[in-house]
C-alpha positions as CSV (number, residue, x, y, z in Angstrom):
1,X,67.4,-15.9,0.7
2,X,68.2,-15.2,4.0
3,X,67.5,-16.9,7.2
4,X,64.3,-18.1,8.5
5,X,62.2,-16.8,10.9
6,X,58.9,-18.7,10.4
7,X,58.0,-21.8,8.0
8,X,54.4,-22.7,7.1
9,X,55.2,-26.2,7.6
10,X,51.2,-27.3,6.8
11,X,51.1,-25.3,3.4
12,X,52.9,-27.9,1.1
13,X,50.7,-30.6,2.8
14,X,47.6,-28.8,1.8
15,X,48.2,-27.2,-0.9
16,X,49.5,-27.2,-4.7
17,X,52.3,-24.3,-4.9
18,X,51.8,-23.6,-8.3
19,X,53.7,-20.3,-8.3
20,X,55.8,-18.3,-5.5
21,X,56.5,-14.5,-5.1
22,X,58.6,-12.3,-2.6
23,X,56.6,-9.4,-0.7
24,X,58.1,-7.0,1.9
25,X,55.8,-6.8,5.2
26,X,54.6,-3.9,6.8
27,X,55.5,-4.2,10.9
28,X,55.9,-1.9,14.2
29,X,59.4,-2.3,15.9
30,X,57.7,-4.3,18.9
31,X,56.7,-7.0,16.4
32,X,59.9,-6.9,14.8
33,X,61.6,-7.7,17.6
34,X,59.4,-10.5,18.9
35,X,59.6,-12.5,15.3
36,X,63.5,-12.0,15.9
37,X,62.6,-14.2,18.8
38,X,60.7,-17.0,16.8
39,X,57.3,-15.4,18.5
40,X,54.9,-16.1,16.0
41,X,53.2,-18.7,13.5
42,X,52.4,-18.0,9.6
43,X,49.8,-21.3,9.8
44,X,46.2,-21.1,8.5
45,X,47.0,-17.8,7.5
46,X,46.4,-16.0,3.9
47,X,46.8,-13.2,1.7
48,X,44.1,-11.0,-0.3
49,X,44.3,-8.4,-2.4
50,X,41.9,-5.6,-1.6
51,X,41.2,-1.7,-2.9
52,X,44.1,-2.4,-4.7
53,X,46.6,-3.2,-2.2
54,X,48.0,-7.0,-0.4
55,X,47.1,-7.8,2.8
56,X,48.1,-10.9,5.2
57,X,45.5,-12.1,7.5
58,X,45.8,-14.2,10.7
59,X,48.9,-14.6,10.6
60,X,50.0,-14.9,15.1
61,X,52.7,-12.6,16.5
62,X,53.0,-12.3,20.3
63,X,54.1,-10.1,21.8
64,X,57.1,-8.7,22.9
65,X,57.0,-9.2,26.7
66,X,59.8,-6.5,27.3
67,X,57.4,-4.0,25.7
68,X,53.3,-4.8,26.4
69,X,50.9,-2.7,24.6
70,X,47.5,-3.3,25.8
71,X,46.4,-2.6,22.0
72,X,48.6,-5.1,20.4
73,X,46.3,-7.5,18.1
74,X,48.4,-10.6,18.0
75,X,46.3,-11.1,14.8
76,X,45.8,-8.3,13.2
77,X,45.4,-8.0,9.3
78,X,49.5,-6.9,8.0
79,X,50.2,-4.6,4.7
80,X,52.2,-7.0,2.3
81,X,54.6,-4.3,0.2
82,X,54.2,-5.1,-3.5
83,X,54.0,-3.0,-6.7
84,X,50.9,-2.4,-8.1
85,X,51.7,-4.2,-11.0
86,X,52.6,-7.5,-9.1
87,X,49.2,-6.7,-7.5
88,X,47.3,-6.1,-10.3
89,X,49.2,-9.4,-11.9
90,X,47.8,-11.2,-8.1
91,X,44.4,-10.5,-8.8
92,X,44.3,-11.7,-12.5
93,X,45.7,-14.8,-11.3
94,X,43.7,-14.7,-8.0
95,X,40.3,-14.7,-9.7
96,X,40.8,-18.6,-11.1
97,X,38.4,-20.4,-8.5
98,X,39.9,-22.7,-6.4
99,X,43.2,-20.3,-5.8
100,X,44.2,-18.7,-2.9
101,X,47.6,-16.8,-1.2
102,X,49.4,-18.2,1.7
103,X,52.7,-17.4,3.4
104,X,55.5,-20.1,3.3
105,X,57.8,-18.4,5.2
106,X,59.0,-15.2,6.8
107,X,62.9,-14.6,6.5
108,X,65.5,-12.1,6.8
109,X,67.1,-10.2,3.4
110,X,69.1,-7.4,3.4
111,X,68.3,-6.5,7.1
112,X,64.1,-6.5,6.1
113,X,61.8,-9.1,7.0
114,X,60.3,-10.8,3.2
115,X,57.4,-12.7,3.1
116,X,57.4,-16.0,0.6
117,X,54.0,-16.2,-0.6
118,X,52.7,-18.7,-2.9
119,X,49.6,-18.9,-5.6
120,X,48.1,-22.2,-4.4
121,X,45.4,-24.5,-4.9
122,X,43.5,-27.0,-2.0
123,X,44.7,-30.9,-2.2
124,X,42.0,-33.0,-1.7
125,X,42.2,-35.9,1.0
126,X,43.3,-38.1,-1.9
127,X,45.8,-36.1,-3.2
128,X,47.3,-35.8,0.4
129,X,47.3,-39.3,1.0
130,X,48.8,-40.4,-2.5
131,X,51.7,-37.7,-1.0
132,X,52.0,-39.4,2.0
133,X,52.4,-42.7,0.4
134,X,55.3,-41.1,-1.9
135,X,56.9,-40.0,0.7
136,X,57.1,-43.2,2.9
137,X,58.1,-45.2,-0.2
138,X,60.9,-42.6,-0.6
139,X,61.9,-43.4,3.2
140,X,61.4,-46.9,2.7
141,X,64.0,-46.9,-0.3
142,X,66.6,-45.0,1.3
143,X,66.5,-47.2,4.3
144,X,67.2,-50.4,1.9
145,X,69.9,-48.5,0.6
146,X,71.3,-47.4,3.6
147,X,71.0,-51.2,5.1
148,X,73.0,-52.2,1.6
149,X,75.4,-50.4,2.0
150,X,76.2,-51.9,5.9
């Protein structure tokens, strides 16, 4: 993978990632050029699949100030480029209740903007905070470690 240009930073803390997949991203040159910037935000957005094609709702990108067009939708719903058999694959897998599509990150490949999605499933507020707890007794044991060894 390439570098990043946006991270859903929310989307482990909320979610189970039970399976991840690479999509290209339809987008006009103006919004192109303003993600190159680090002008946008993949958070609280999702993915459906629809008529038989993958789109990417709410996902925010400004927009580029060198080029305003008053009909920009900073929130407008984006084409996700997939084959129709990983869409057809998508739905099977989207039709479980309880599962849903969200972007993890945007990054560059090969000069083309990709789009990490992930198959997920909603934590509940015990599940979060049994993470949370993990994670500071993993801090907490590093710290000992780290004052052992000084």
């Amino acid at each position: 993978m390439g570098e990043d240009i946006l991270v859903n930073r929310r989307a482990y803390h909320d979610y189970h990632v039970v399976e991840t997949l690479e999509a290209g991203i339809q987008l006009r040159g103006p919004e192109v050029k303003s993600l190159r910037l680090g002008r946008g935000n993949v958070a609280g957005s999702f993915a459906r699949v629809e008529d038989g094609e993958a789109w990417l709702y709410h996902m925010d990108i400004q927009p580029y100030q060198n080029q305003p067009d008053p009909s920009f939708d900073p929130k407008a719903k984006r084409k996700l480029l997939l084959h129709k058999a990983e869409i057809r694959r998508l739905e099977g897998k989207l039709s479980i209740r309880g599962r849903t599509l969200i972007p993890l990150k945007l990054y560059w490949k090969n000069r083309k903007i990709k789009v990490l999605l992930g198959l997920a499933e909603g934590k509940s507020k015990g599940d979060k905070r049994e993470a949370l707890k993990e994670r500071e007794a993993q801090k907490e044991i590093a710290r000992a470690l780290r004052r052992r060894r000084n």
